[in-house]
PDB file of N, CA, C and O in Angstrom:
ATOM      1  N   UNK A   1     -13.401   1.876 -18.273  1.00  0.00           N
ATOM      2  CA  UNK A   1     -13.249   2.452 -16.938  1.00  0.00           C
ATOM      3  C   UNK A   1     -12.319   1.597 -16.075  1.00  0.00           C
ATOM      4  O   UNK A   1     -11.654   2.104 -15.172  1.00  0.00           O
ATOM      5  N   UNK A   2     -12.286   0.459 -16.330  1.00  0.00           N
ATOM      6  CA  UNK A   2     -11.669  -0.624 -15.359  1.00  0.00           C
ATOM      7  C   UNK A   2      -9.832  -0.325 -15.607  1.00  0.00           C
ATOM      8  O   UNK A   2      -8.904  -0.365 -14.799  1.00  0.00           O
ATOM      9  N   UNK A   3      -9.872   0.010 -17.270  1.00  0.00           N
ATOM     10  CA  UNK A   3      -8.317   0.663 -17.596  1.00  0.00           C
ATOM     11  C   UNK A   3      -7.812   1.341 -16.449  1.00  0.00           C
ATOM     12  O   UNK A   3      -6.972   0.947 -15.640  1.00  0.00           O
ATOM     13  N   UNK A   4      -8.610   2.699 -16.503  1.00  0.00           N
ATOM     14  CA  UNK A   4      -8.291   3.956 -15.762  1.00  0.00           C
ATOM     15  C   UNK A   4      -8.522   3.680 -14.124  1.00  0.00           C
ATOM     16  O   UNK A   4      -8.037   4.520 -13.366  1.00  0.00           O
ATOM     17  N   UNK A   5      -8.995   2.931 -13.743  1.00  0.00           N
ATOM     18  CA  UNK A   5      -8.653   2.420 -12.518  1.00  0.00           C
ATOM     19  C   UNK A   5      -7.301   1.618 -12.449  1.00  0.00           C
ATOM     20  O   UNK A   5      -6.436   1.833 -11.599  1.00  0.00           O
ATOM     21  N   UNK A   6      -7.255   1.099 -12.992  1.00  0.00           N
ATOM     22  CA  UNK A   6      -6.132  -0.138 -13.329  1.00  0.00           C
ATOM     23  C   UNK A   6      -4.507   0.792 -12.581  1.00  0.00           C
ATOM     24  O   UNK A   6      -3.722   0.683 -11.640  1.00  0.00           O
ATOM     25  N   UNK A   7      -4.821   1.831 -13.993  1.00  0.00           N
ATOM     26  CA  UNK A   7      -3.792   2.980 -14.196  1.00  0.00           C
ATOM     27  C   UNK A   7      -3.317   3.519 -12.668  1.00  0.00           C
ATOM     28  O   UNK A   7      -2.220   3.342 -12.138  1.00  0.00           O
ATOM     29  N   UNK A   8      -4.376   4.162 -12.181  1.00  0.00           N
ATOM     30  CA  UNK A   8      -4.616   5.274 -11.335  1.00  0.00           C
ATOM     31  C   UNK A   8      -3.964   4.165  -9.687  1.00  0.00           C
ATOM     32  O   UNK A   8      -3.143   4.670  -8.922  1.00  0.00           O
ATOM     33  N   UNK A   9      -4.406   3.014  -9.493  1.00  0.00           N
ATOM     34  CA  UNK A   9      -3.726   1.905  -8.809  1.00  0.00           C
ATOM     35  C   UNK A   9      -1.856   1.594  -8.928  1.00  0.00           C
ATOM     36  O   UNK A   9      -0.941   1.473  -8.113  1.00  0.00           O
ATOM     37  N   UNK A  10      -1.975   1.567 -10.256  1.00  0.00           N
ATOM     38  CA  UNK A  10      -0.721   1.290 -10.506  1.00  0.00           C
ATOM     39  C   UNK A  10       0.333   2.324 -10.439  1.00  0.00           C
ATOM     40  O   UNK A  10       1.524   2.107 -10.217  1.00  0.00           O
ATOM     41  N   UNK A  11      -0.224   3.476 -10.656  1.00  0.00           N
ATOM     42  CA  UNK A  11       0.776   4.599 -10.659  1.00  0.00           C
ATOM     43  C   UNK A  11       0.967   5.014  -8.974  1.00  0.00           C
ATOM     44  O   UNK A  11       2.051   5.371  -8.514  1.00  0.00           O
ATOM     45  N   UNK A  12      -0.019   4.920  -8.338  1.00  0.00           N
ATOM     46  CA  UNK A  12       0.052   4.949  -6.143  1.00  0.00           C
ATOM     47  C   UNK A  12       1.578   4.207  -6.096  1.00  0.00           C
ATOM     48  O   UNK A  12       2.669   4.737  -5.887  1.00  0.00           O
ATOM     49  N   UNK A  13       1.302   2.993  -6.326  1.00  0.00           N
ATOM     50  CA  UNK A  13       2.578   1.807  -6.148  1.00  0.00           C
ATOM     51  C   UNK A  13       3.636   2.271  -6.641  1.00  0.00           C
ATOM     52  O   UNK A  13       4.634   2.458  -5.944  1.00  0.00           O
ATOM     53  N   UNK A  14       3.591   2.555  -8.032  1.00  0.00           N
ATOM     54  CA  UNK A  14       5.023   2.739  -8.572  1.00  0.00           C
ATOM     55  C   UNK A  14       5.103   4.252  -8.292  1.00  0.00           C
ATOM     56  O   UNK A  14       6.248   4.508  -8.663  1.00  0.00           O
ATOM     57  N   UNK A  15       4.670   5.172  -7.944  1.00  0.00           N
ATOM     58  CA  UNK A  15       5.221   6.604  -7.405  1.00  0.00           C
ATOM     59  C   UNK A  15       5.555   6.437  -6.114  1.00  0.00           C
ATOM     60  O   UNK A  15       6.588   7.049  -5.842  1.00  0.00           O
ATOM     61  N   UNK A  16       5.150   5.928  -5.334  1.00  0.00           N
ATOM     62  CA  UNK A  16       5.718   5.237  -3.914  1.00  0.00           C
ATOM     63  C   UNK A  16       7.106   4.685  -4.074  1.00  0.00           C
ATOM     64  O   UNK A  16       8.103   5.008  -3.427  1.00  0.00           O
ATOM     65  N   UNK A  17       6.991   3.625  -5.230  1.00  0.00           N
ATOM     66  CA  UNK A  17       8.493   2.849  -5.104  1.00  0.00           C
ATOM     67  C   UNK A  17       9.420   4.012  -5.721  1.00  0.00           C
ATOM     68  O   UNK A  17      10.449   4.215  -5.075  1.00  0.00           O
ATOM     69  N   UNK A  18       9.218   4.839  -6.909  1.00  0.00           N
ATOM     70  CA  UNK A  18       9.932   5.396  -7.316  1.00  0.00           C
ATOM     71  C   UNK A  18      10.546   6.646  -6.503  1.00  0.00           C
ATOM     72  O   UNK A  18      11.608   7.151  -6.868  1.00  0.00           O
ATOM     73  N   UNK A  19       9.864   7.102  -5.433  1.00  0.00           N
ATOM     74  CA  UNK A  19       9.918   8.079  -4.592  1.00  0.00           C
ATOM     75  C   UNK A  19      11.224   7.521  -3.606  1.00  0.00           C
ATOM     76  O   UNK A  19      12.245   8.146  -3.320  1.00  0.00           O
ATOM     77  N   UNK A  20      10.829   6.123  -3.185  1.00  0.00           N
ATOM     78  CA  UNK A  20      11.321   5.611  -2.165  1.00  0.00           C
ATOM     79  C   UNK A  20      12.858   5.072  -3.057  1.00  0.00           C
ATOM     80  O   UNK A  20      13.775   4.830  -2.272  1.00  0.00           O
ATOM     81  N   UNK A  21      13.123   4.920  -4.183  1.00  0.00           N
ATOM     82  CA  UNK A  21      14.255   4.516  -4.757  1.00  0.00           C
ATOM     83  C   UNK A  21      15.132   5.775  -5.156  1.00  0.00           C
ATOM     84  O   UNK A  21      16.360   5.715  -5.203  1.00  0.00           O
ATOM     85  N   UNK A  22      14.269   7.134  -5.492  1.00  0.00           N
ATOM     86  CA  UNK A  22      15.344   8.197  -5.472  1.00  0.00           C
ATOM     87  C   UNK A  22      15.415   8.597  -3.637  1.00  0.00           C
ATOM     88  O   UNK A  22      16.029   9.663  -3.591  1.00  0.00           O
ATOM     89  N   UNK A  23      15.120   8.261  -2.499  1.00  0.00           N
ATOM     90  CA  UNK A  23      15.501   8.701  -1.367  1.00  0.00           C
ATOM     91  C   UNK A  23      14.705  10.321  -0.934  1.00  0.00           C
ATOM     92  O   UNK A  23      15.035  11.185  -0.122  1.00  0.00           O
ATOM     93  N   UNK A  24      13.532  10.218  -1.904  1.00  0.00           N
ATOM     94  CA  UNK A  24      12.632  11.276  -1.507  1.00  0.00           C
ATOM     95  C   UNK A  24      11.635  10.984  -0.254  1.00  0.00           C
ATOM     96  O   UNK A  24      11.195  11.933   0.395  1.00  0.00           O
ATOM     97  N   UNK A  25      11.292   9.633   0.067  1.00  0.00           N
ATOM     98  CA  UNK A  25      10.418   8.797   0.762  1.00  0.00           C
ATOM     99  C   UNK A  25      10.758   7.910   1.497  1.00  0.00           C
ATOM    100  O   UNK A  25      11.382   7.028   0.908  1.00  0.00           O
ATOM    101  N   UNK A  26      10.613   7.749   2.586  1.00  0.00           N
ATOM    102  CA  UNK A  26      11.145   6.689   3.458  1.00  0.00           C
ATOM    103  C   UNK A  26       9.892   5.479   3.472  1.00  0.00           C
ATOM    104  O   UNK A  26       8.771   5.887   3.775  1.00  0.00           O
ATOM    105  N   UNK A  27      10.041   4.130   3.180  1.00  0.00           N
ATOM    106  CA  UNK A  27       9.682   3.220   3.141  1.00  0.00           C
ATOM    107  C   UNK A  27       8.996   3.276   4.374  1.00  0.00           C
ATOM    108  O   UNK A  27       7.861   3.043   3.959  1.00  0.00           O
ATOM    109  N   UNK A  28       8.884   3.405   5.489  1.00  0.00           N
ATOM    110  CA  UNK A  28       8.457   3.821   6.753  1.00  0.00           C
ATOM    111  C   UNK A  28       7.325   4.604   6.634  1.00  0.00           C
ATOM    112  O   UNK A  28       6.662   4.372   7.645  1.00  0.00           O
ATOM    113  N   UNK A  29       6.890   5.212   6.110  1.00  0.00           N
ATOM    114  CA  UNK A  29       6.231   6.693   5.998  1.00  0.00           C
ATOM    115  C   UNK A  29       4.761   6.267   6.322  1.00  0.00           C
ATOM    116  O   UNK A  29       4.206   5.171   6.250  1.00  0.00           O
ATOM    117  N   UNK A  30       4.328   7.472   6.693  1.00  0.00           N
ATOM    118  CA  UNK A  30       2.720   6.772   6.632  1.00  0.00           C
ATOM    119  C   UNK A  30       2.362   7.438   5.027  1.00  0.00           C
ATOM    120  O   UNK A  30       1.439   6.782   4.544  1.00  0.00           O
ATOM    121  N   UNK A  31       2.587   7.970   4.572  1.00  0.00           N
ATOM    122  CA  UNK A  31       2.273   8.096   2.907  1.00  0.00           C
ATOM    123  C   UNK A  31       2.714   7.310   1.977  1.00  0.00           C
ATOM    124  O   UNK A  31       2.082   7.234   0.923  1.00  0.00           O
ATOM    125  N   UNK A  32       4.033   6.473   2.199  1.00  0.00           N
ATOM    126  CA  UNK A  32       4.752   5.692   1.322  1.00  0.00           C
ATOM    127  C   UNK A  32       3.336   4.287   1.384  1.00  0.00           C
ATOM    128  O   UNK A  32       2.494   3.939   0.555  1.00  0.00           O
ATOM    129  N   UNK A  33       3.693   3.777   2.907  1.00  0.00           N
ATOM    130  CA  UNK A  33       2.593   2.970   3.024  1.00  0.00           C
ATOM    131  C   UNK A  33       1.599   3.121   2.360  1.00  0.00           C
ATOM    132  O   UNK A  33       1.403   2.411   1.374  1.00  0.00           O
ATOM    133  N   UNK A  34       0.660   4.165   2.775  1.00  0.00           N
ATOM    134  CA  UNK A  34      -1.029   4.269   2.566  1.00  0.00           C
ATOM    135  C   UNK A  34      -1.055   4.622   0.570  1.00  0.00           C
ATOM    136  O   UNK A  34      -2.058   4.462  -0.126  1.00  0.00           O
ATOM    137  N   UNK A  35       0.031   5.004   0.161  1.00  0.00           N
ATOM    138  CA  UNK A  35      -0.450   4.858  -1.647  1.00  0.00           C
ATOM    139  C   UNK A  35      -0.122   3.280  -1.434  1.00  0.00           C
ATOM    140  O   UNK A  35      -1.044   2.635  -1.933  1.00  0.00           O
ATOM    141  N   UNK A  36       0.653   2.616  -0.990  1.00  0.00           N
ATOM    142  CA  UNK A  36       1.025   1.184  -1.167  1.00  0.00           C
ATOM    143  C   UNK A  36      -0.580   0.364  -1.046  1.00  0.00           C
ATOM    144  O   UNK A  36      -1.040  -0.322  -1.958  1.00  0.00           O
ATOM    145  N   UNK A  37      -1.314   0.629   0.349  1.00  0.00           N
ATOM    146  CA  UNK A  37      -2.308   0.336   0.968  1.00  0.00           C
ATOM    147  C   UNK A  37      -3.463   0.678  -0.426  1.00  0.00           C
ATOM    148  O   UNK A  37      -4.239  -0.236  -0.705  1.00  0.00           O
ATOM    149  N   UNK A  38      -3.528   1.779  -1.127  1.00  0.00           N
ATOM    150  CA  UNK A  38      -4.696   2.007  -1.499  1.00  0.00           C
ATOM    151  C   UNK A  38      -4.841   1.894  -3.453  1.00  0.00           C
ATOM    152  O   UNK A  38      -5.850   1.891  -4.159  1.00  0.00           O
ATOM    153  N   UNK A  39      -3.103   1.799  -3.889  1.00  0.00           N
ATOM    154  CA  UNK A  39      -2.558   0.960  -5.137  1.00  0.00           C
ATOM    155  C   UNK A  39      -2.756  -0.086  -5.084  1.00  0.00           C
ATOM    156  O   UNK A  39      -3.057  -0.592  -6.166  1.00  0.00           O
ATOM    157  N   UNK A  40      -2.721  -0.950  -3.958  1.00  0.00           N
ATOM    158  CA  UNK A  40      -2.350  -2.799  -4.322  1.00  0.00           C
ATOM    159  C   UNK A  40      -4.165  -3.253  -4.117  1.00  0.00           C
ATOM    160  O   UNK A  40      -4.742  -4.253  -4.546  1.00  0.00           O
ATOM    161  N   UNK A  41      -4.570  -2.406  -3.524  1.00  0.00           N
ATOM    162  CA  UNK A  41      -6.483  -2.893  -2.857  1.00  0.00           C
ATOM    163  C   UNK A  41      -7.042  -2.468  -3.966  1.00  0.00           C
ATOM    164  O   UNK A  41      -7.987  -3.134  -4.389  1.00  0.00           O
ATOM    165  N   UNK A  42      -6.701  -1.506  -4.569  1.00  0.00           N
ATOM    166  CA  UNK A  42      -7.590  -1.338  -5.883  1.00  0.00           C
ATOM    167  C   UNK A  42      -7.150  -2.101  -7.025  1.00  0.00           C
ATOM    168  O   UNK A  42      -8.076  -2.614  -7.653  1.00  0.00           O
ATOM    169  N   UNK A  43      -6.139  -2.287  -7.408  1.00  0.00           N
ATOM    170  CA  UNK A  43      -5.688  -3.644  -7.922  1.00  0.00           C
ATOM    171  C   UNK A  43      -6.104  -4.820  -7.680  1.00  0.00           C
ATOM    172  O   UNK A  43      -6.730  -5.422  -8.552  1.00  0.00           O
ATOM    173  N   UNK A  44      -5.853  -5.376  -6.491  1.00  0.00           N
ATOM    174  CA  UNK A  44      -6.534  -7.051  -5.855  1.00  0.00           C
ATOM    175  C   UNK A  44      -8.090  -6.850  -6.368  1.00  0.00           C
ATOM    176  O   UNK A  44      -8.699  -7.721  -6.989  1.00  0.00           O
ATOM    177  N   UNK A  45      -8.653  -5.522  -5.999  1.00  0.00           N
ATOM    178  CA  UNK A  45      -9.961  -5.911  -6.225  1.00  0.00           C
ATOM    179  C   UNK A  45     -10.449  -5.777  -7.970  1.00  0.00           C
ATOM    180  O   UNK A  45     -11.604  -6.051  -8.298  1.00  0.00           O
ATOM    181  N   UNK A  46      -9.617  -5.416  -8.785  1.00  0.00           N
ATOM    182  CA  UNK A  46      -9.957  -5.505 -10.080  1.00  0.00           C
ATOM    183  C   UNK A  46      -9.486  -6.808 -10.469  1.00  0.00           C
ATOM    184  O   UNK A  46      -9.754  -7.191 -11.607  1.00  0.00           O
ATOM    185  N   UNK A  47      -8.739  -7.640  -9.597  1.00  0.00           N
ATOM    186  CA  UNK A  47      -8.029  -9.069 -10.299  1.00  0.00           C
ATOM    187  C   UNK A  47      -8.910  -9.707  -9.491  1.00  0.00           C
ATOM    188  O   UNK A  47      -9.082 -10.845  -9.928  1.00  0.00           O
ATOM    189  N   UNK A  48      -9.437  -9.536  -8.683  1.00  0.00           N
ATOM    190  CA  UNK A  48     -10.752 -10.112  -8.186  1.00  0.00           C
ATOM    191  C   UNK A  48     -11.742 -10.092  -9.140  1.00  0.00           C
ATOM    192  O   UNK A  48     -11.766 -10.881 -10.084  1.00  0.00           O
ATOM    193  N   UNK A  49     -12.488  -9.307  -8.963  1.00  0.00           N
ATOM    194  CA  UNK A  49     -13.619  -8.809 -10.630  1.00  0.00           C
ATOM    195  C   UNK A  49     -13.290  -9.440 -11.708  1.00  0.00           C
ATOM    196  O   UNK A  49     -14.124 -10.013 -12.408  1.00  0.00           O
ATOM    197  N   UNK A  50     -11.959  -9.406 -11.980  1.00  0.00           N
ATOM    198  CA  UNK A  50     -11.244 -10.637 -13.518  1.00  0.00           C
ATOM    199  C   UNK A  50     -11.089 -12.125 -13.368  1.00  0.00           C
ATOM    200  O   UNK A  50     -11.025 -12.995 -14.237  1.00  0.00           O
ATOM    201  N   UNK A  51     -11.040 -12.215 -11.941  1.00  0.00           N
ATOM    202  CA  UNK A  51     -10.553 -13.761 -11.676  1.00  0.00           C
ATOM    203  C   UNK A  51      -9.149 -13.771 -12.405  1.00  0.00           C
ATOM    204  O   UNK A  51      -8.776 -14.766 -13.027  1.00  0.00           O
ATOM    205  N   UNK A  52      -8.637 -12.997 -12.335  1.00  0.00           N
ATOM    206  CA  UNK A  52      -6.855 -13.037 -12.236  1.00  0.00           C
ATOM    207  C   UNK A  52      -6.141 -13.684 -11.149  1.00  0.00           C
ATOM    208  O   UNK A  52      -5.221 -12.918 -10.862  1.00  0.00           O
ATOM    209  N   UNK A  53      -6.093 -14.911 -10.251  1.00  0.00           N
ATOM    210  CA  UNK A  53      -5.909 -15.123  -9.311  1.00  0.00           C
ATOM    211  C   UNK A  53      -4.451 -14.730  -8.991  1.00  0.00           C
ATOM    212  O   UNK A  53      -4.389 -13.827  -8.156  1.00  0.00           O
ATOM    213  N   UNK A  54      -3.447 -15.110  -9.372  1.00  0.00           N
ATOM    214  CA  UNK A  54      -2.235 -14.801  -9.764  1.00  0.00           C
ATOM    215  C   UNK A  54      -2.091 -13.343  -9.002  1.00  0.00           C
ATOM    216  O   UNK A  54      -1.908 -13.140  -7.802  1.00  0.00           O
ATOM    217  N   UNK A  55      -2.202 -12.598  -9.844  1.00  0.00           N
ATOM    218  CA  UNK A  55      -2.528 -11.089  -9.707  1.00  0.00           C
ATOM    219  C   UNK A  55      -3.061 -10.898  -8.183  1.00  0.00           C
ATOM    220  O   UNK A  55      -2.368 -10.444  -7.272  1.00  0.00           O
ATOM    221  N   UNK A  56      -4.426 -11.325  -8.061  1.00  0.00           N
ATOM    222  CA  UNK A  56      -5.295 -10.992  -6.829  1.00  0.00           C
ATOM    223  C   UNK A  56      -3.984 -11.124  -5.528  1.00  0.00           C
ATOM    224  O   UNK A  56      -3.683 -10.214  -4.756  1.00  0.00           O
ATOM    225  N   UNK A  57      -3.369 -12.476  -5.569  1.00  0.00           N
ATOM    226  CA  UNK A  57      -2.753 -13.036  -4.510  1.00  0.00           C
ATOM    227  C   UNK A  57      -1.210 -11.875  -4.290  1.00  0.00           C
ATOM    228  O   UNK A  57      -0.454 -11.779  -3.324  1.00  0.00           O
ATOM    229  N   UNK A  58      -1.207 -11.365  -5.212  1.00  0.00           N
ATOM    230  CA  UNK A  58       0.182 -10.701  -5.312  1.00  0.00           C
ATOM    231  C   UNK A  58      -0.127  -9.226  -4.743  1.00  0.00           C
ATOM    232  O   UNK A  58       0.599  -8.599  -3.971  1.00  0.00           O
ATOM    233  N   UNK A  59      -1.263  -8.835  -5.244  1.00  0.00           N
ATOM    234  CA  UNK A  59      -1.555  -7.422  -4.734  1.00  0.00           C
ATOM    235  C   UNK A  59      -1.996  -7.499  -3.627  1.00  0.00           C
ATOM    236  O   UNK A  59      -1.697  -6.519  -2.946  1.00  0.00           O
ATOM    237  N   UNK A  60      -2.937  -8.679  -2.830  1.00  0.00           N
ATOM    238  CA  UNK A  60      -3.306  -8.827  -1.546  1.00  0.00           C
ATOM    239  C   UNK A  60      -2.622  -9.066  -0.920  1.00  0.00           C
ATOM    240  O   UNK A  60      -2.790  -8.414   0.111  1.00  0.00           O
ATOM    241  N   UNK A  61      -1.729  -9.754  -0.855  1.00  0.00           N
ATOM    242  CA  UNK A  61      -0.411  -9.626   0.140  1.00  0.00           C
ATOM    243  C   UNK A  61       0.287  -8.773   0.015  1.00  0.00           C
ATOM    244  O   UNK A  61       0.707  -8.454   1.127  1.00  0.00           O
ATOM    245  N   UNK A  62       0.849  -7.928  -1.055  1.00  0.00           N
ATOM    246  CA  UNK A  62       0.963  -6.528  -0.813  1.00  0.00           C
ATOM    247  C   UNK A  62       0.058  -5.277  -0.242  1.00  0.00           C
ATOM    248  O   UNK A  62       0.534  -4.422   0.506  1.00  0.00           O
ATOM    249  N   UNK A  63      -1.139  -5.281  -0.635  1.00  0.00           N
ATOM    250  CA  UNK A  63      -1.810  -4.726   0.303  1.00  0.00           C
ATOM    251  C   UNK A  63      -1.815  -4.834   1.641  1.00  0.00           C
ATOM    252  O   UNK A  63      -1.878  -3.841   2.365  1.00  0.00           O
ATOM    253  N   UNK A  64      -1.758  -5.883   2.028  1.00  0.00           N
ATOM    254  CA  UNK A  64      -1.811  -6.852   3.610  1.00  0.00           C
ATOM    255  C   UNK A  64      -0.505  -6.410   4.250  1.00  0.00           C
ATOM    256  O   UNK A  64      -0.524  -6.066   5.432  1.00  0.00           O
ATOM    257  N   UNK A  65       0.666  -6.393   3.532  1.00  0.00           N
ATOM    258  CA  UNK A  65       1.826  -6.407   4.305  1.00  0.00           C
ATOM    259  C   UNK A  65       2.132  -5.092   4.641  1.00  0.00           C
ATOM    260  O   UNK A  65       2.744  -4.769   5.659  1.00  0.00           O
ATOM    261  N   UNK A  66       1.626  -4.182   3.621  1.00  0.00           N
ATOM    262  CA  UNK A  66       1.438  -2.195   3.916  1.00  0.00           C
ATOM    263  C   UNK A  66       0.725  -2.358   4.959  1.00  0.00           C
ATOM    264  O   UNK A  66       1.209  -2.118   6.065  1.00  0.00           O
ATOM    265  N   UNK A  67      -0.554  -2.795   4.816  1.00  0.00           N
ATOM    266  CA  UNK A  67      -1.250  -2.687   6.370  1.00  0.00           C
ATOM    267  C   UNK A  67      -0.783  -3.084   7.244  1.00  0.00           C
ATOM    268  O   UNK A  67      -1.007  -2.272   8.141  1.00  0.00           O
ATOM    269  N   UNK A  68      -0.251  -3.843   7.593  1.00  0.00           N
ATOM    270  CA  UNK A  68       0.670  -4.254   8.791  1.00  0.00           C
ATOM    271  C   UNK A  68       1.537  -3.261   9.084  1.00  0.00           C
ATOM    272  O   UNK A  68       1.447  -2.608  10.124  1.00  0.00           O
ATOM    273  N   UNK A  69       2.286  -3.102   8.346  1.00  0.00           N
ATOM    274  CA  UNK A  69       3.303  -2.140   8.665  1.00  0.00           C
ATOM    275  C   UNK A  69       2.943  -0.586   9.370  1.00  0.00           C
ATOM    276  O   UNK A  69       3.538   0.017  10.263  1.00  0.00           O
ATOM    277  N   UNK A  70       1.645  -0.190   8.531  1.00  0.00           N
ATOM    278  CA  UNK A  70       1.198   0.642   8.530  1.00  0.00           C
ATOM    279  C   UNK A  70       0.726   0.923  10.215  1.00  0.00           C
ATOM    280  O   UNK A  70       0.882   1.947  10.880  1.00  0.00           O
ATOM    281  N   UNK A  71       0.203  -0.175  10.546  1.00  0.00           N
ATOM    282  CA  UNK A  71      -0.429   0.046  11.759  1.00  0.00           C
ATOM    283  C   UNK A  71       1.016   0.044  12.812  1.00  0.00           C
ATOM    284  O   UNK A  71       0.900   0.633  13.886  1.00  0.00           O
ATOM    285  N   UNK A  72       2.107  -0.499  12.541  1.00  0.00           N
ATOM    286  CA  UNK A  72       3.512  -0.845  13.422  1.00  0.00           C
ATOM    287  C   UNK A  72       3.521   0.839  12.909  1.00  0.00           C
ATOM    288  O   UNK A  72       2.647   1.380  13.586  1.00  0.00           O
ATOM    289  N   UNK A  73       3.972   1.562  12.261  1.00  0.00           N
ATOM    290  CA  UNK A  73       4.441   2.922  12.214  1.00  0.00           C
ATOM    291  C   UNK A  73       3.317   3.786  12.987  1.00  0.00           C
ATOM    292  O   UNK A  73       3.757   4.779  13.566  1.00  0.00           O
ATOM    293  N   UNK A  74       2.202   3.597  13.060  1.00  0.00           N
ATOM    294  CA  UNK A  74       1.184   4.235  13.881  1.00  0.00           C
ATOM    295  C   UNK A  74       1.220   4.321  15.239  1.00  0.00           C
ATOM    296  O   UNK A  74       1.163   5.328  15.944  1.00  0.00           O
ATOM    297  N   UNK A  75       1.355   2.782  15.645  1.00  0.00           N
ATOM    298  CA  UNK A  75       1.563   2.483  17.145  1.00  0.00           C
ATOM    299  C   UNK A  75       2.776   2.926  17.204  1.00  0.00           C
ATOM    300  O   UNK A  75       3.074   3.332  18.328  1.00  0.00           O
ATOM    301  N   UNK A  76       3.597   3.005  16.414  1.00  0.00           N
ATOM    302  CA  UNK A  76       5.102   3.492  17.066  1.00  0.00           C
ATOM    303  C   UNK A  76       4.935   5.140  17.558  1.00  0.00           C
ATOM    304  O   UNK A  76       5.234   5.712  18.606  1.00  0.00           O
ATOM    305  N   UNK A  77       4.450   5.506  16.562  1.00  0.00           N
ATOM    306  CA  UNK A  77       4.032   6.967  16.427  1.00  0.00           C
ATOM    307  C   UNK A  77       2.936   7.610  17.865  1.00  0.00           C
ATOM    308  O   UNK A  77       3.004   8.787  18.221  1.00  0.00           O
ATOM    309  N   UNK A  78       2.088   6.700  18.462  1.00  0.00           N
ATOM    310  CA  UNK A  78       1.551   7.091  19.567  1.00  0.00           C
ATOM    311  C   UNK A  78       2.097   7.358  20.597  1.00  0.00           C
ATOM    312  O   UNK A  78       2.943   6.561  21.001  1.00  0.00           O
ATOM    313  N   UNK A  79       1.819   8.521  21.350  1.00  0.00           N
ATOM    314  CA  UNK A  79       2.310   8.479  22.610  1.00  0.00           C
ATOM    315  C   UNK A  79       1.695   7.246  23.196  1.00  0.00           C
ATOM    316  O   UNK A  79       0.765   6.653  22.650  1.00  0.00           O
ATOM    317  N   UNK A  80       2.294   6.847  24.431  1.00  0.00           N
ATOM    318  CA  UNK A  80       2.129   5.572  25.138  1.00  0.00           C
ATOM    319  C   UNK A  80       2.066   6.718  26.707  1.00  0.00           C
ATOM    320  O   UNK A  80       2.794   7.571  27.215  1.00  0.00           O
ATOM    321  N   UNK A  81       0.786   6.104  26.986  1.00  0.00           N
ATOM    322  CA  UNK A  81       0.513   6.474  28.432  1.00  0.00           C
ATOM    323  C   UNK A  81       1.821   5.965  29.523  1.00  0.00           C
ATOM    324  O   UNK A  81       2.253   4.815  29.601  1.00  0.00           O
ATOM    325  N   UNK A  82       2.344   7.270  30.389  1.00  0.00           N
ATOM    326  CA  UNK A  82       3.317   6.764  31.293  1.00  0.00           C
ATOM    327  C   UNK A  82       2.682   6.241  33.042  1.00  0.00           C
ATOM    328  O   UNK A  82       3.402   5.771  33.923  1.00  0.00           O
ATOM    329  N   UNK A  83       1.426   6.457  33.135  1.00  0.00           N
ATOM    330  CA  UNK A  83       0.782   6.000  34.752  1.00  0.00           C
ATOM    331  C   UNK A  83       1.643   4.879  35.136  1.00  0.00           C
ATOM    332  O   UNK A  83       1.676   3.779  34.584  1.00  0.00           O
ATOM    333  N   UNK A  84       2.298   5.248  36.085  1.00  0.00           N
ATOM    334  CA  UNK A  84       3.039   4.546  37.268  1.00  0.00           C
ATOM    335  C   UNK A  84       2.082   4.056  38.444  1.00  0.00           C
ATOM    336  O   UNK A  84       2.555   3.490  39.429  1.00  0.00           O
TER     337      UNK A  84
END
């Protein structure tokens, strides 16, 4: 089972990048992000479970850095109250 998780993680990431390298997807996106966000967390947390540290540190800061971003494309995306 841990395979098919493995898989199902890895393919979020690389259909994201591959999307975003033929110019179907803007790196920006809130979808490009959130498979990034929910590929690299299910990953970290299976190299967690393995003690893969290597691994863990690579997908958690990829996870981490989607989230960041993620939330900058959100807030960009809000209207912003104009009260004068």
């Amino acid at each position: 089972m841990d395979q098919v998780i493995q898989v199902a993680g890895s393919l979020m990431v690389l259909a994201a990048f591959a999307a975003a390298q033929r110019g179907w997807m803007d790196t920006k996106s809130q979808i490009y992000l959130s498979l990034n966000i929910v590929g690299s967390a299910v990953l970290a947390v299976q190299a967690f479970l393995g003690e893969q540290w290597g691994f863990l540190l690579l997908e958690g800061v990829w996870a981490l850095v989607s989230a960041v971003s993620l939330v900058g494309v959100l807030r960009a995306s809000t209207p912003r109250s104009t009260d004068h």
